[in-house]
N, C-alpha and C positions, 0 to 999 in steps of 0.2 A: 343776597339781593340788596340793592341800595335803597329798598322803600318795601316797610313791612307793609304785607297787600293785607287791609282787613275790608270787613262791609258794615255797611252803616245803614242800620233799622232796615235789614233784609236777610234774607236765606235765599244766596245763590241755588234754587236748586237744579240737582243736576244731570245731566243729556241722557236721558235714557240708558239708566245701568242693567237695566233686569233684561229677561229672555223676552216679556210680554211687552217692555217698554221701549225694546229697541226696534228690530225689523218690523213688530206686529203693527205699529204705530206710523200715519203722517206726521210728520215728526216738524216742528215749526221751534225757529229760535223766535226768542220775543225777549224785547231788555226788559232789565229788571229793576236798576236804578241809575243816577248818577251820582257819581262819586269821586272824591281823590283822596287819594290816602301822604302823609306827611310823616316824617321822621326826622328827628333829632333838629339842632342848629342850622346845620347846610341839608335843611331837608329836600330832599329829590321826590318828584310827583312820580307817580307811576298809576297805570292804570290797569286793571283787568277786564275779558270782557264776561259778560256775565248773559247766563242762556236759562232758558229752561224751554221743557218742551210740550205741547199740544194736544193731548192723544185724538187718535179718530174714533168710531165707533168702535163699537168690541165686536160686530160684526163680519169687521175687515181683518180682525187679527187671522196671522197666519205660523205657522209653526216654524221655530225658530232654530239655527243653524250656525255654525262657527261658531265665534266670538260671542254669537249673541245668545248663544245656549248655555256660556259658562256660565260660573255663579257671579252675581251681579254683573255680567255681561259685559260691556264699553261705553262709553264718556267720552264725547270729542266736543267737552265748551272747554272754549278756549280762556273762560275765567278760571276755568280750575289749572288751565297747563302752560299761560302764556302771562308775564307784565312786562313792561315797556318802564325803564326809566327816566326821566327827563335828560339823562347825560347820555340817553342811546343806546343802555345796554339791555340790552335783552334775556330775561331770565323765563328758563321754558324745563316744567317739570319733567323727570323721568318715573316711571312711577314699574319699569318690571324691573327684574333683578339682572344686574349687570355680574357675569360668572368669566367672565373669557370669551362670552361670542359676540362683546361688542356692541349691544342693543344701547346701552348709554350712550352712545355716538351715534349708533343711526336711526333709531328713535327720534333724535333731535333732530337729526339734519333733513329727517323726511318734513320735521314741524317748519325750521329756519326755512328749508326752499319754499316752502308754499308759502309763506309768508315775506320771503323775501329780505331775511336777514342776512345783515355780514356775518361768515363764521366767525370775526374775529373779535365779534361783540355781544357774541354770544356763551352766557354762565348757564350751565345746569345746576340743577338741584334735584335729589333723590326726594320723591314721596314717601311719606311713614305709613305705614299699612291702613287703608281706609277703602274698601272697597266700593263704599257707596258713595264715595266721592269719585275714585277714579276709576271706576270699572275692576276686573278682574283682575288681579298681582301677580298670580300662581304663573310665575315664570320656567312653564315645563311643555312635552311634549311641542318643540320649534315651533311655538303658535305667535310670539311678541310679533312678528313684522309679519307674519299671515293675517294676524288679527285685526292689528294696529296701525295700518300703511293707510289706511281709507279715512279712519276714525283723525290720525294727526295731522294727514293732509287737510282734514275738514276747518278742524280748531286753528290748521295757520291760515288757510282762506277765511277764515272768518275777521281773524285780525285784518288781513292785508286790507279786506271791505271795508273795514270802518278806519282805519289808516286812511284812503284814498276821500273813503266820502268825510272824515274829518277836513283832507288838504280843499277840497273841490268848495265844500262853506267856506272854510278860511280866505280865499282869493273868491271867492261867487261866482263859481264857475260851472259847468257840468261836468257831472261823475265822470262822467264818460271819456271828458277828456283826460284825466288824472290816472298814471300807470305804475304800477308800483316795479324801481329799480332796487341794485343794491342798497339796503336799509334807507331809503328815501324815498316818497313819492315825485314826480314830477308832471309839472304841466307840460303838455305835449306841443302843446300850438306856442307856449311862449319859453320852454325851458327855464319854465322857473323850477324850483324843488326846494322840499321841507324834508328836512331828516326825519327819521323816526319820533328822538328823541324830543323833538320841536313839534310833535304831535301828540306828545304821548296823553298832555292834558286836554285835549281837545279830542281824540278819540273816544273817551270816555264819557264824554255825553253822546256819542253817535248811537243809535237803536242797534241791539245785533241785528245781525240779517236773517231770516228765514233761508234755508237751510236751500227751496229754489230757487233764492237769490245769488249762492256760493256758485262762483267757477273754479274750479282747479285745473291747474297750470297743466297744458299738453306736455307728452313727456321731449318736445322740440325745446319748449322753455325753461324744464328742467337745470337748476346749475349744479347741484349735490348729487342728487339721485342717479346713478347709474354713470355719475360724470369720473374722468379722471381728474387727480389731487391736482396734478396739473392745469385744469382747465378751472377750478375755482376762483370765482369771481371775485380776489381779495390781493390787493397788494400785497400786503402783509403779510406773510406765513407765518409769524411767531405763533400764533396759537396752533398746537399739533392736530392735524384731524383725528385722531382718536382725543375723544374730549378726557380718559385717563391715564394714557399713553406714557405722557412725561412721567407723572408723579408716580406708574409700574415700575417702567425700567431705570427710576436713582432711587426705588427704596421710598418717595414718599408716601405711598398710597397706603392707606389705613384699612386695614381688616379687623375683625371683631377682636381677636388678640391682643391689638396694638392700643386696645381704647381702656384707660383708666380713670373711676371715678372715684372722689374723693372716699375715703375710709374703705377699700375695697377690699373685699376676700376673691385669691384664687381655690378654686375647688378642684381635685383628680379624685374618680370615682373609681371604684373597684366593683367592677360587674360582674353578673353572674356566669358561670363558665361554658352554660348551655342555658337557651331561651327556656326560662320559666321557672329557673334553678331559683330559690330563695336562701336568706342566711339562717343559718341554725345558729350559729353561735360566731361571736369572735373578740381576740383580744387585740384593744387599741394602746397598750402600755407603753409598747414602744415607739408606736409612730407616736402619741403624746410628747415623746420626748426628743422628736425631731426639733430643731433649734426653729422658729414660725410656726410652724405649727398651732390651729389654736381649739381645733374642733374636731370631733370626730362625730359623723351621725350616717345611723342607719336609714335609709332611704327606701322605703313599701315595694313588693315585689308585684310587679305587672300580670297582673289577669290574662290570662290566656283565650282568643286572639289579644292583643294588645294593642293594634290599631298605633298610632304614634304616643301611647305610654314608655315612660322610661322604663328600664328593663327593672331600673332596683339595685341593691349593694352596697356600697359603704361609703360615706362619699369625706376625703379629708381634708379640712379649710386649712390654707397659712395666711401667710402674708406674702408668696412669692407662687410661683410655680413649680419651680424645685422642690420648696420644702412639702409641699403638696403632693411633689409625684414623689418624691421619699419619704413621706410620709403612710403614701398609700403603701407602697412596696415594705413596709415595715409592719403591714397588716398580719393578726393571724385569722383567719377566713375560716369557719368549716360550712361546708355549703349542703342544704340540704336539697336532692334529685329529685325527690319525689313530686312536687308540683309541674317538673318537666318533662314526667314520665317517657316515654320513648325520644322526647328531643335528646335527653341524658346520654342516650346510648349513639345518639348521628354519628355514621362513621358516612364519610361521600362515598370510598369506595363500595361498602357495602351496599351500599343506596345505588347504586348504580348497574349493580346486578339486579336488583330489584326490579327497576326501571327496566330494565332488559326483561326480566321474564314478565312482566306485565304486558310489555310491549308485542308477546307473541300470542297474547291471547286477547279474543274480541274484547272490545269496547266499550263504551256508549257513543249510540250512533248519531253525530250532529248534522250528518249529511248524504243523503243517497241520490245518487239517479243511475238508476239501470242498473244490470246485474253484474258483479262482478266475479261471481261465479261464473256466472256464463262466459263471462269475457278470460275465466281463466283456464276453465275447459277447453274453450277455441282458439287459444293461441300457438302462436311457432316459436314464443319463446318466452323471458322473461326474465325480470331484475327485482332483486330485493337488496333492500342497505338499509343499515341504522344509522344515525348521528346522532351524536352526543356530546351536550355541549353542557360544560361545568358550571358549578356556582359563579359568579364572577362579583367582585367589589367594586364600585363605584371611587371607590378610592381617589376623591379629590385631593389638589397639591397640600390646600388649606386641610387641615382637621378641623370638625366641628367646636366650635368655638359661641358661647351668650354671656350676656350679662344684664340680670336684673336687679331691681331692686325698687322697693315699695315705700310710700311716702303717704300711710293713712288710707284712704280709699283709692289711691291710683297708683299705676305700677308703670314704670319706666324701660324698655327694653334695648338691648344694643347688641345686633348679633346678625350675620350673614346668613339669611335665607330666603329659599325662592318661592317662599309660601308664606308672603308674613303676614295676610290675614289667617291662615292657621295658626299663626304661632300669635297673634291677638287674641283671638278667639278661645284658644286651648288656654293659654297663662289669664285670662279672666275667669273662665270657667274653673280652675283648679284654685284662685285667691278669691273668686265670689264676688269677682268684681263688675260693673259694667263694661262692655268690649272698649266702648267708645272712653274707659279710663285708663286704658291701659295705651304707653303711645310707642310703637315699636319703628324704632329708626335703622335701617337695611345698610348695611355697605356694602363697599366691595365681596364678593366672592372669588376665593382663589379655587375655581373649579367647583361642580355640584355636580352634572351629571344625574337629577334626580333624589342624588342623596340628601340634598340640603331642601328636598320639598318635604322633608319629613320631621318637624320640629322636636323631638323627644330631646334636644341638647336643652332647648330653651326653656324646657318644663322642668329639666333639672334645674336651673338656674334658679327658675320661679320658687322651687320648693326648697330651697336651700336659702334662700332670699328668706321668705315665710319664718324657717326655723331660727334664722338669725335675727329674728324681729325687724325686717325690712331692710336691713345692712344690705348693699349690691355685694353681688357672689357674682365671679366669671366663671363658669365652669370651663375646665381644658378639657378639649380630646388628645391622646396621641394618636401618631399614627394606628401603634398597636392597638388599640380602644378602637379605629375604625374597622380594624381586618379580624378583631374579634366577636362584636358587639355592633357592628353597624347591622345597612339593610343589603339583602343580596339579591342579584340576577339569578333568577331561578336556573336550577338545574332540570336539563329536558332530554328528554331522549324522543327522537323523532324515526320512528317506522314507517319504511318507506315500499311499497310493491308496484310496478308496473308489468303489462302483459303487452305484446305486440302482436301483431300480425305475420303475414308473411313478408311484405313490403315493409316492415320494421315500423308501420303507424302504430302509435299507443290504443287500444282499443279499453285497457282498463289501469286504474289506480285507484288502490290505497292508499292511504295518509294516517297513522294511528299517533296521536299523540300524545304522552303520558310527562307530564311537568307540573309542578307544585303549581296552584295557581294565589296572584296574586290576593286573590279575595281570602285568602288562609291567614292572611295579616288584620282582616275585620267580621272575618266570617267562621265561627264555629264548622267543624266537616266540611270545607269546601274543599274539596278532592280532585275536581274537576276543574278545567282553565275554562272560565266566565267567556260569556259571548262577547267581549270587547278584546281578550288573547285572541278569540280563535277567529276574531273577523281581521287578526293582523297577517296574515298568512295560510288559514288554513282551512276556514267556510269561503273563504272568497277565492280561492284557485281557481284561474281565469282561462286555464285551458280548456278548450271546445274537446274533452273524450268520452265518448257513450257509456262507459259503465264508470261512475266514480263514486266513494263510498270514503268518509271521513267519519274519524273518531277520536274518542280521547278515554286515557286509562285513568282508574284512581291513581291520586298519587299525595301522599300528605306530604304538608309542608312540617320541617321540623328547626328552620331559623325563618328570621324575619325576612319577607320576601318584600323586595322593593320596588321602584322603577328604575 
């Protein structure tokens, strides 16, 4: 940014983050102060706009849905996501995690159109995990532009408002004639126009607007949204529309890997060989005498479920990454089974027969209507099939990659993930810290897929940080470290029975499902797939057939089960 955004003798607070504080609520912006904020020599003004919200009775509250059910819910002031600097530029946060599906770009361009920016004057910045400032982070399950399209469209209509009603006082004119162009408003009746930047200081005294005062743009006025690269409203193309496009493809773009802090340890961990396996013994003589090398320390073995704990193992510090992963590979390990009890033994195949003969015997039943008996006694014919479908790894391009490191009561993080108020959360909890000390900075993601909503990399970091009296520790994954010791796609076997008639109409089906279920990763004996598995396919079977009967087998998990 050209102008650090602070506040002065106030607390922006901010747009409704909870489930109760979003939809339950008449929700009213009201300003909060005015203000400008200065930096350096050639200091540049910039302004934010600052909101807070109204609630209605607790009468009116109603039960809350999407977005606004996650945990801390969504935030559309546009002080927390929008400043204006006096030379025009635009700086507008991104606050989910950018992996490869490009929400860093469009996240912003849904902000820039309603507001009415030039792409080509417009900077992002990544948000540091803080939920209560910017809503929900947990960048999983395709929800950022399901969630987020209403909420950013909001925060850049609220800018454009006080843009327009800043120009309309400057000339003494009515609002109303004042329309906001690319990055300028203009007077309509006499074609006059104020750039952004030429407003940025006088925006800032304008009131935000109550929230039935925002219009957003018909999708006819749209320039970004749904538009072709071609039809953007910009001379200029030099700026790529993928806002990290350029610095992907020559190599600049920074991932957690790539990021070095002063006096830093690399760390490679030697894990246990099966979920739950602890160390009985081992000897570090050798790796000691890898050339970096400077540390060897044993790491607590993960209580079973484990939830996003680190598994445990050996973990060896250098001064490189090499020396670190040859240092590990220099280990002598003897691993003790017994805390892993039957995960020891996981063979897939055998599991799989398993799966199968579970699969031919009843259930527990999650679903019935009508007889399926009957419907199998009455029919002309009939199909049965199994499917079965393996573990599978999430297996991002990037391997998990953190680095922390601790400075007295507050803890620093720097590490690619798509849950990084989990990973505030969890690295406070495990150093004792307050969440609000610990400041966790997101990059890039070279692919997640889920796996990186599971911070266990960043707890290693934390706790190797810890041992090293607050020294930063990057911990590496390799590949191998992911397809051994990551989280996986359940393995499932799907029983399948249908009955027909004479006319070959379905008259009955079965459905038996027997898969690890996810809750086996926070839940002691959960045997059974949770009512959130089975409403993805298998309580909500949408076909209209008179006798239908769904179920599920036990089935233990014996590795970490992910999304």
């Amino acid at each position: 940014m050209n102008s650090k955004v602070t506040h002065d003798n106030h607390q922006a607070s901010e747009l409704a983050n909870g489930a109760e504080s979003t939809m339950n609520q008449d929700l009213m912006l009201a300003n909060v102060s005015r203000r400008r904020f200065m930096q350096g020599a050639a200091a540049a003004s910039a302004f934010v706009l600052a909101a807070r919200f109204t609630p209605a009775s607790a009468e009116e509250k109603k039960p809350a849905y999407g977005a606004a059910a996650m945990p801390n819910g969504w935030a559309d002031n546009p002080d927390v996501f929008i400043s204006i600097a006096t030379d025009g530029t635009v700086t507008l946060i991104n606050h989910r995690g950018e992996m490869g599906q490009g929400i860093r770009t469009s996240i912003i361009m849904v902000m820039a159109d309603e507001m009415g920016a030039d792409w080509q004057q417009v900077k992002v910045e990544q948000a540091i995990a803080n939920e209560e400032k910017y809503g929900n982070q947990n960048t999983d399950g395709s929800r950022s532009m399901r969630h987020w399209f209403e909420p950013m469209r909001r925060a850049g209509a609220g800018a454009r408002y006080m843009l327009e009603q800043a120009a309309a006082k400057q000339w003494n004119v009515p609002a109303a004639e004042c329309k906001t162009d690319v990055h300028k408003i203009v007077h309509q009746p006499s074609g006059r126009s104020l750039s952004f930047g030429e407003l940025a200081e006088a925006a800032a005294d304008i009131a935000v607007p109550q929230r039935s005062q925002l219009t957003l743009k018909k999708p006819g006025e749209w320039r970004y949204i749904m538009q072709k690269p071609e039809q953007f409203p910009a001379a200029n193309k030099k700026q790529p529309l993928a806002i990290d496009g350029m610095d992907i493809v020559t190599g600049k773009a920074q991932y957690a890997a790539d990021v070095y802090w002063e006096d830093m340890l690399y760390a490679a961990i030697a894990r246990p060989p099966s979920y739950g396996s602890a160390v009985k013994s081992f000897d570090d003589s050798a790796a000691l005498k890898v050339p970096g090398v400077v540390k060897v320390i044993e790491m607590p073995t993960a209580s079973q479920p484990s939830a996003f704990a680190p598994l445990g193992g050996v973990a060896v510090l250098a001064e490189n990454t090499w020396a670190a992963i040859k240092g590990r590979n220099a280990l002598q390990i003897k691993w003790d089974d017994v805390p892993a009890g039957a995960n020891a033994a996981y063979d897939s195949v055998k599991y799989r027969k398993y799966l199968e003969q579970t699969a031919e015997q009843p259930g527990q039943v999650v679903h019935k209507k009508g007889s399926i008996n009957r419907a199998r006694k009455g029919a002309e014919q009939g199909l049965t099939v199994n499917y079965y479908a393996p573990h599978m790894s999430q297996a991002p391009m990037e391997p998990m990659a953190a680095i922390v490191r601790i400075n007295g009561d507050k803890a620093d993080v720097w590490t690619s993930v798509q849950n990084p108020q989990a990973a505030r959360d969890g690295v406070a909890g495990r150093l004792g810290l307050k969440p609000e000390d610990v400041t966790v900075q997101c990059g890039l993601m070279g692919g997640g897929f889920g796996r990186k909503a599971k911070p266990d990399y960043v707890f290693e970091a934390a706790d190797l940080s810890k041992a090293m009296g607050g020294r930063p520790v990057l911990v590496q994954w390799t590949r191998e470290d992911d397809l051994q010791n990551g989280f996986f796609h359940t393995v499932a076997l799907e029983h399948m029975s249908a009955w027909m008639d004479g006319d070959g109409k379905v008259t009955g089906w079965l459905h038996r499902s027997v898969s690890p279920s996810i809750s086996s990763l926070f839940a002691p004996n959960a045997e059974h797939l949770s009512p959130p598995e089975l409403a993805q396919g298998v309580r909500n079977m949408p076909f209209n057939i008179p006798a239908v009967q769904l179920e599920t087998g036990a089935a233990p998990g014996h590795v970490r089960i992910g999304w």
